[in-house]
C-alpha positions as CSV (number, residue, x, y, z in Angstrom):
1,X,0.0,5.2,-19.5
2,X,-2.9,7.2,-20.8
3,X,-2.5,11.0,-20.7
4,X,-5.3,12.8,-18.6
5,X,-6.2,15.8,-19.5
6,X,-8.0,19.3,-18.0
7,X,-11.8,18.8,-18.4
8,X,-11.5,14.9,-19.6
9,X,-14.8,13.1,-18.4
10,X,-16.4,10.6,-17.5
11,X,-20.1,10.1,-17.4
12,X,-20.6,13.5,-15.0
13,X,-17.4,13.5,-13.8
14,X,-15.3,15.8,-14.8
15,X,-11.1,16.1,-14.2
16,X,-10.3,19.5,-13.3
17,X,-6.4,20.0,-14.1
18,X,-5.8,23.4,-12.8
19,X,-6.9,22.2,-9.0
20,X,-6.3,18.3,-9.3
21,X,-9.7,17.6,-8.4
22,X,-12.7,15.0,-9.9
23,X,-15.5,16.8,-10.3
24,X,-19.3,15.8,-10.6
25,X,-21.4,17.9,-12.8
26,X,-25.4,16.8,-12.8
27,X,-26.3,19.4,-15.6
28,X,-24.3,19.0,-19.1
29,X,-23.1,22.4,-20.4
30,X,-24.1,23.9,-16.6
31,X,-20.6,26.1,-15.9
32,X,-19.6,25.1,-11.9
33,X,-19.9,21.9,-10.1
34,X,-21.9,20.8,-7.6
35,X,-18.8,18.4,-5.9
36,X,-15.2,17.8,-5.8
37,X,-13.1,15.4,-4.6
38,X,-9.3,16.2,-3.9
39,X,-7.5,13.7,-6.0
40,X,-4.3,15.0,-3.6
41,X,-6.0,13.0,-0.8
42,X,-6.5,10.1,-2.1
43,X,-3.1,7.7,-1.1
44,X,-4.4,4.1,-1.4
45,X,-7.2,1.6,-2.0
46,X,-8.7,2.3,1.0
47,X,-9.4,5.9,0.4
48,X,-10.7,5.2,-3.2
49,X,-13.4,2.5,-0.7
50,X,-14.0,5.0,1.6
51,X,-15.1,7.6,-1.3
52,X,-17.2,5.3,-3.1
53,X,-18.9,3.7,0.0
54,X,-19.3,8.1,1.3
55,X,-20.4,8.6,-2.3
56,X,-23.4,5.7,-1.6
57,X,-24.2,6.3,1.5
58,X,-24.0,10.2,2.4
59,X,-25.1,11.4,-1.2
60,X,-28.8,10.9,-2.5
61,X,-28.1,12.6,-5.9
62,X,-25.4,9.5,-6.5
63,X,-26.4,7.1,-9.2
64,X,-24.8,3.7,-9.9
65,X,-23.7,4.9,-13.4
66,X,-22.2,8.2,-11.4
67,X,-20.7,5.4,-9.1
68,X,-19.2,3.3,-11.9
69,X,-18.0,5.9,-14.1
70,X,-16.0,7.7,-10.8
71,X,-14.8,4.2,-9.9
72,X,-13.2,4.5,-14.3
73,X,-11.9,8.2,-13.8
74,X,-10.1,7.0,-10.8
75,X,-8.9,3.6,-12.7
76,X,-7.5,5.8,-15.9
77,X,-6.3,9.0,-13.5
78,X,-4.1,6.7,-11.6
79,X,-3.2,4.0,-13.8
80,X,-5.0,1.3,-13.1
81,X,-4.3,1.5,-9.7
82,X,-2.5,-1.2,-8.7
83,X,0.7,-0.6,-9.9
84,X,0.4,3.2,-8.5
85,X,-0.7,2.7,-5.4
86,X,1.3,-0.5,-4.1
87,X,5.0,1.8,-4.6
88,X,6.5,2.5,-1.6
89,X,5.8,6.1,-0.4
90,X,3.6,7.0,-3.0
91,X,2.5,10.7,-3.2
92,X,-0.6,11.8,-5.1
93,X,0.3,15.1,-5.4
94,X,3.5,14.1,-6.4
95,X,2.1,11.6,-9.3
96,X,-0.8,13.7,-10.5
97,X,1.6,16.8,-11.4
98,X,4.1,14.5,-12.6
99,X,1.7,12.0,-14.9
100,X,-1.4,13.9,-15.8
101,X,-1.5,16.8,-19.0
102,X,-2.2,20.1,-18.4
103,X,-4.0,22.3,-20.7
């Protein structure tokens, strides 16, 4: 498992630690972000479609590389996915704090 840590990115995406968020940042070296997404919120495969298919269609700024590259921080953040998310009661906030490196 890879270790994920504070401020890790990807593309414009950027993992905040601290507030287990993703965060996109259109500006590089601009301090703030323009969006977060609550990584505590997302429980399944279904939540990680709904964000990208919200991300497409409610957000002109998106760009497929934005797309693509938040589609890889959410592969690497939980593991590829698969094996994280098919456990019986899994809890985000439960994995992230347990999983991810804080610094």
């Amino acid at each position: 498992m890879k270790q994920i840590k504070h401020n890790e990115n990807w593309g414009r995406w950027v993992f905040n630690g601290r507030n287990l968020t993703l965060a996109y940042n259109p500006e590089e070296g601009k301090k703030g972000y323009d969006y977060e997404i609550d990584l505590e919120e997302i429980f399944n495969m279904e939540d990680i479609s709904g964000w990208l298919l919200h991300l497409t269609e409610s957000k002109d700024w998106i760009e497929i590389e934005d797309l693509g590259n938040f589609f890889m921080a959410l592969y690497d953040i939980f593991d590829g996915m698969y094996n994280t998310f098919y456990k019986e009661g899994f809890d985000p906030s439960e994995y992230l704090k347990k999983y991810l490196y804080y610094q």
